[in-house]
N, C-alpha and C positions, 0 to 999 in steps of 0.2 A: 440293468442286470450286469453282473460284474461275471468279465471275459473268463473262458477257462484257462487256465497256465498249459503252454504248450508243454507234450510229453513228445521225446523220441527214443528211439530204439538202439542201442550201442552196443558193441560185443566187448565186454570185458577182459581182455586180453592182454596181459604182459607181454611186450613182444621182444624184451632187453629182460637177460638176467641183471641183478643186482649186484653192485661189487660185494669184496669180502669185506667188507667194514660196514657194512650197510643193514641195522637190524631188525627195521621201523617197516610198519606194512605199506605198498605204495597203494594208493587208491587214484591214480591219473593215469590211465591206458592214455596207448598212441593215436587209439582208433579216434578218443573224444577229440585229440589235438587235430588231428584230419578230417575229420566232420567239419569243424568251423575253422579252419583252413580255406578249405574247399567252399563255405559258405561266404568267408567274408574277404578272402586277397584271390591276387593273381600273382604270377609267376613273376621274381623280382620284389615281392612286396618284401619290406624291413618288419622283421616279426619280431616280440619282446614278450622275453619274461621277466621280471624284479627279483623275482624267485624262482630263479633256475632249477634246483633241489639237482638231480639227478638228470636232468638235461632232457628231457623227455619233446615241451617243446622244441627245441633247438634243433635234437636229433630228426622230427620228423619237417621242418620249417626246411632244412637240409635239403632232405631227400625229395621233398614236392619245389624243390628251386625258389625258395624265399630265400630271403638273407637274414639270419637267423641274430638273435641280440640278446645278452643276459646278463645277471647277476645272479652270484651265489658269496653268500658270507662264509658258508664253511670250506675249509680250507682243502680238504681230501674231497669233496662231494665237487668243485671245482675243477680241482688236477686231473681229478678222473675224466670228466665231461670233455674239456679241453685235450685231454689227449685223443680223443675220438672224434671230435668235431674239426672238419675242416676250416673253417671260420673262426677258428679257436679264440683269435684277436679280437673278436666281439663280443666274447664271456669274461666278464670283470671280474675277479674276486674282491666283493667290497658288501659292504653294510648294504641295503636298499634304500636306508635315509639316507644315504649319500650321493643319490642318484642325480640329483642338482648340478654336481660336482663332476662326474665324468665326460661330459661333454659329447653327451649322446648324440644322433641323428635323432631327425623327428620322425618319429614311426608309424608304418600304417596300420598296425593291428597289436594288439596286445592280449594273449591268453596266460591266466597264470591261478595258479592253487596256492594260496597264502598258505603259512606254518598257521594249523589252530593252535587254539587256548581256551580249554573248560571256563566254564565261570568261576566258580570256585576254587578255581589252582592259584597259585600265588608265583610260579615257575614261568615267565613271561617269555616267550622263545625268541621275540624281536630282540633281546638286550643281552641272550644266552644265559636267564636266570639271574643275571647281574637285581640284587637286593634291592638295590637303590630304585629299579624300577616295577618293581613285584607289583601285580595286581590287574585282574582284567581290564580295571578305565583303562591304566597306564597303554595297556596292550593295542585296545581301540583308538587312544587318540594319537598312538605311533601308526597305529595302520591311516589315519587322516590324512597323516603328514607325509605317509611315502605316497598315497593316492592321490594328493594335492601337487607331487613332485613329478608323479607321472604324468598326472592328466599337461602338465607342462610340456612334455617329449612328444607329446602322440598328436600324428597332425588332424587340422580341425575336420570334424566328421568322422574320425577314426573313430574302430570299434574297440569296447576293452568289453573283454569275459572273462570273469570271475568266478571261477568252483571251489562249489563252498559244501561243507554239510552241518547239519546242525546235529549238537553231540547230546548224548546222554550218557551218564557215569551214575547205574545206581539212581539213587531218589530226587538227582542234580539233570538238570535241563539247561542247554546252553543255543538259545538261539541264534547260532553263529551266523547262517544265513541271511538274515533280517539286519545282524548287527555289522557284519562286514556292507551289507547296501548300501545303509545310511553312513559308515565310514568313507566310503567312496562316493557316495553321492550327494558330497558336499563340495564335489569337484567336476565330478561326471553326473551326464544326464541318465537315468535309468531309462532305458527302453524296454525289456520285458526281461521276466526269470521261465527257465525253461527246466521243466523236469529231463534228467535223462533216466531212460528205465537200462540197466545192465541187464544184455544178454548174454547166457549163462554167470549167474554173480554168483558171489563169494554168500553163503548161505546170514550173512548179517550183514549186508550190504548191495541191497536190491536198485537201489537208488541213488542219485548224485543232486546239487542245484547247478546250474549257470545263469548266474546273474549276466544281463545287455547292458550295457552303458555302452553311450556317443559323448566325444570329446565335443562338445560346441561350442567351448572358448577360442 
């Protein structure tokens, strides 16, 4: 009999306004980053995101006494972060396939919310829309290459969590969830996907995934 997918309970809470240049919905409360925080480090632990976005993990990796680790490509969504974070010098502004290249520490934990991409869109957000790489494969086998680049950073046993959701647009189905797995689990070992239920959610956004992976390279 196949196991039930664990479900928990999260309060949906923005707990940072957004800057003014900022016009995209966030869907990554502080509380999911404190849950498994608290689940999988102790105080001191090196915490990573590849995809910093608005610093959300960093901000709260901060405040519970980790030592906090990012990347953000976009330029303004960076400066911002970095001026609020005390650790500022551990947030790169750089591509995440670059991550090879900066000369990270090896890390104990890694939580992070990849940019989606419908299936059907041709607007790839790893490349910034750049033509030359239009199209969902393209988008997947970039997400391969940064998770093959992290599973490198993350020391062996370390946990990575991945939140993910799967999209629908209209008559279009995009099973991001399943397809981010197997991008990253061609590096990492999956150990289980957890439903989170949002308490008090956003009336079309009852629910979240977090994908488990262990580094056992």
């Amino acid at each position: 009999m196949r196991e039930k997918t664990p479900l928990i309970k999260i309060p949906f809470t923005l707990e940072r306004p957004n800057p003014p240049f900022e016009a995209g919905e966030i869907r990554y409360p502080e509380a999911l980053v404190r849950h498994f925080l608290k689940t999988y480090t102790k105080t001191g632990a090196k915490v990573f995101d590849p995809f910093a976005g608005l610093g959300t993990t960093l901000f709260v990796a901060e405040e519970m006494g980790r030592k906090p680790f990012g990347i953000e490509a976009d330029r303004k969504r960076y400066e911002w972060v970095a001026g609020q974070l005390e650790n500022w010098q551990n947030l790169h502004n750089a591509d995440a396939s670059k991550l090879a290249s900066l000369h990270l520490p090896k890390m104990d934990f890694c939580i992070t919310s990849p940019p989606y991409m419908p299936k059907h869109h041709k607007w790839n957000p790893l490349f910034a829309g750049n033509p030359k790489h239009a199209g969902y494969d393209k988008y997947l086998a970039q997400m391969t290459r940064i998770f093959k680049a992290l599973a490198s950073r993350m020391k062996r046993g370390a946990t990575v969590v991945i939140q993910a959701d799967n999209l629908r647009h209209g008559a279009h189905y995009t099973p991001l969830v399943r397809d981010l797995g197997i991008a990253a689990g061609a590096s990492l070992t999956l150990q289980n996907e957890i439903i989170v239920e949002w308490q008090n959610p956003k009336p079309d956004y009852p629910y979240t995934h977090c994908l488990i992976f262990k580094n056992l390279t």
